[in-house]
N, C-alpha and C positions, 0 to 999 in steps of 0.2 A: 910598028909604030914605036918609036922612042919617048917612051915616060919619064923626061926629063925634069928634074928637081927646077924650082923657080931661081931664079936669080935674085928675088927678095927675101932674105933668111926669115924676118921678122913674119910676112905672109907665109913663107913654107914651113914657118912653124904653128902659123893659126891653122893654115890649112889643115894638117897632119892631125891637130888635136881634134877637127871635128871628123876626121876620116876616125878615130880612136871614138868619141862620141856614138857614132854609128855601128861600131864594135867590129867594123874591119879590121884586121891583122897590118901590123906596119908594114908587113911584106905582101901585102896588093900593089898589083899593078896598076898604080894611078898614073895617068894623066895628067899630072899637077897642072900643068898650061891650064890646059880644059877646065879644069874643076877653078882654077881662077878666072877663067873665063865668067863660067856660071854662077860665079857670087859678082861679078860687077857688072852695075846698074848702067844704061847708054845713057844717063845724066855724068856717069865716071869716066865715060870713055867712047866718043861718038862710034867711035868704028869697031873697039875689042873689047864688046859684051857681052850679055847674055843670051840677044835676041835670034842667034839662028840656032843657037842650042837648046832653046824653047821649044822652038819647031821640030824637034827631033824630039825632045824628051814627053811631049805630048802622045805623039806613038808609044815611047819605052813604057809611060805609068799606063797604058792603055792593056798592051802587051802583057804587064806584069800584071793587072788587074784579071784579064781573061784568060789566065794559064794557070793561075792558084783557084779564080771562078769553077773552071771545068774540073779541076782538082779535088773542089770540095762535094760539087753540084753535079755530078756526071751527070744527073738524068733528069736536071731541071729542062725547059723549053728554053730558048735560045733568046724569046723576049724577056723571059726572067733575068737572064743573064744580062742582058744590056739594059733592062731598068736601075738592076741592082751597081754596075758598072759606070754609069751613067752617073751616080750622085757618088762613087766612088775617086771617081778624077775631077769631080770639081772645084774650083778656086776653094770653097768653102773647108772641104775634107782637106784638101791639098795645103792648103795655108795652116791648118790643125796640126800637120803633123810636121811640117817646118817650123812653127811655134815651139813645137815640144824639144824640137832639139838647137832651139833658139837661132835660127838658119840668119835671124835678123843681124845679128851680131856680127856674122863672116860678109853681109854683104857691102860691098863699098859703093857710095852712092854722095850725091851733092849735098848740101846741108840741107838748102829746102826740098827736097825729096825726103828725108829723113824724118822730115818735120811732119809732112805730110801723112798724120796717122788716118786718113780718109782712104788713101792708096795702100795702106800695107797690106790689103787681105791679098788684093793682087800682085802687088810685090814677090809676098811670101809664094804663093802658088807660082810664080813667072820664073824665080831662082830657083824652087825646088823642080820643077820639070826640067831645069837646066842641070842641075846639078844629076838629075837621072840619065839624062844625054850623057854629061861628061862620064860619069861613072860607066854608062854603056859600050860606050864610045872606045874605052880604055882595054878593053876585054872581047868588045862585038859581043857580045851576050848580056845574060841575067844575072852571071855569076856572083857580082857588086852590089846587087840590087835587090833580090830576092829577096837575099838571108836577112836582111833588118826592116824590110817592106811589108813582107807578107805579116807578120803580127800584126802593122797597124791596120791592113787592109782586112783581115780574120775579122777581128775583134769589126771591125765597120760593117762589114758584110752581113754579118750574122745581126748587128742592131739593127737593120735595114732591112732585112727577111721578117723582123720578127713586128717590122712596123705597118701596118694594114696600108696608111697614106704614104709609103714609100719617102714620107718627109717631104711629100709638097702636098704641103695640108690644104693650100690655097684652092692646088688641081682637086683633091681628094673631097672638098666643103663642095666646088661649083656641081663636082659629078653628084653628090648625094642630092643637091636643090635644083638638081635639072631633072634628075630621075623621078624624084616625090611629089615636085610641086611646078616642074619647067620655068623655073625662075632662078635667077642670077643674083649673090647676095651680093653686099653694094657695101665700098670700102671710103672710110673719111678718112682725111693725114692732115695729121697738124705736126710743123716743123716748132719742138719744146726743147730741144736742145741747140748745140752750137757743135758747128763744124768739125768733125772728126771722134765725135764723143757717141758710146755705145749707145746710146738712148736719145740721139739727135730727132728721131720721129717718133711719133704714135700715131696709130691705127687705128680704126674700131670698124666692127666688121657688123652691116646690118643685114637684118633679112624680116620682109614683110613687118616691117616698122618694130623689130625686136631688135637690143642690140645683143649680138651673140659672144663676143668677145673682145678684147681689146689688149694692143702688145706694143713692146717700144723696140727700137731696134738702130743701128748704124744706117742705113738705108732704108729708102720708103717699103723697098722689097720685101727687107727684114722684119720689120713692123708688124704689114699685111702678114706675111707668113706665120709670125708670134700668135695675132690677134684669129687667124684662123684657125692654127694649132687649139686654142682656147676653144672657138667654135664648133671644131669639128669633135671634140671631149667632149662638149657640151651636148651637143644631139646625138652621139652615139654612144657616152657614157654617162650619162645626166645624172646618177648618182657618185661618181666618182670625181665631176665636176665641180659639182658642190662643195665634197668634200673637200678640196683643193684649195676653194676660195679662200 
């Protein structure tokens, strides 16, 4: 494959500074095309975007997740591994660490896309799995991908092992009030803020006419999730809950 330089100086110099960001060596073999590919948005470019390189990079963060997994874990069970994997490659974690290296800034996109701070979480995870395609893509391997991956994915793993609700406090609350009491707590959502803003919902999380928590969030998902995080402290740490307040 021919890793040909862009024909855009101005882009093959942004490009370069985030391959440099990443702490790859100038002398990788990138892709350049590719890795422009996977920063523009199919609002920039109906046809030469990001979206089939998506499709590939969802296997590569999958691959890179389950090969440092069995690395760390040789003798976990293999649902361990795909629990833990699982909230690993999600938009949530995924968009976290495209944040961190500010992925937003390399991508080219429409004005109102841009605007659209409701879509960035997806955004961010849709270019960073592209951007793991491209970098793939370039080598057929991990080679690109590993060496700046595996820290954030360590450092993930390891909070995620060491969290009882696996961080879905939602799944972790129903399972405790079906085992105890075979009942279902019961979520209210009032929409308190305005479109695109962190705190656009609130939750409150009831159970048998007590309210157990309550949380704000981006999405109603988020809220729920916040306000059970609260709940689930609450009835399994009730002294630490407290202290919290």
């Amino acid at each position: 494959m021919t890793h040909r330089i862009l024909a855009y100086p101005g882009r093959q110099r942004q490009l370069e500074k985030l391959i440099e960001r990443l702490g790859l060596p100038n002398t990788a073999p990138i892709n350049w095309h590719l890795l422009h590919l996977a920063l523009t948005h199919p609002t920039a470019s109906p046809k030469e975007n990001y979206e089939q390189l998506e499709f590939v990079g969802d296997s590569v963060v999958r691959l890179a997740a389950s090969e440092l997994l069995l690395e760390l874990y040789p003798n976990q069970p293999v649902g361990e591994f795909a629990a833990v994997r699982s909230i690993l490659v999600s938009d949530r974690y995924l968009a976290s660490i495209a944040e961190s290296y500010g992925l937003g800034r390399y991508l080219i996109m429409s004005d109102n896309t841009a605007r659209d701070r409701a879509g960035a979480q997806s955004r961010l995870a849709n270019c960073f799995e592209a951007l793991l395609a491209a970098l793939y893509l370039s080598t057929h391997n991990l080679d690109l991908v590993r060496p700046w991956l595996d820290p954030h994915l360590l450092e993930n793993a390891e909070n995620i092992r060491q969290d009882p609700a696996r961080q879905n406090y939602k799944a972790a609350l129903q399972e405790w009030t079906q085992r105890n009491y075979k009942l279902l707590p019961q979520y209210q959502v009032q929409e308190t803020g305005s479109i695109g803003d962190e705190e656009r919902f609130t939750a409150e999380v009831w159970f048998q006419d007590r309210k157990l928590g309550q949380g704000k969030g981006r999405s109603i998902k988020a809220a729920e999730q916040v306000a059970a995080q609260v709940a689930y402290r609450l009835v399994h740490f009730p002294t630490e809950a407290e202290e919290t307040r």
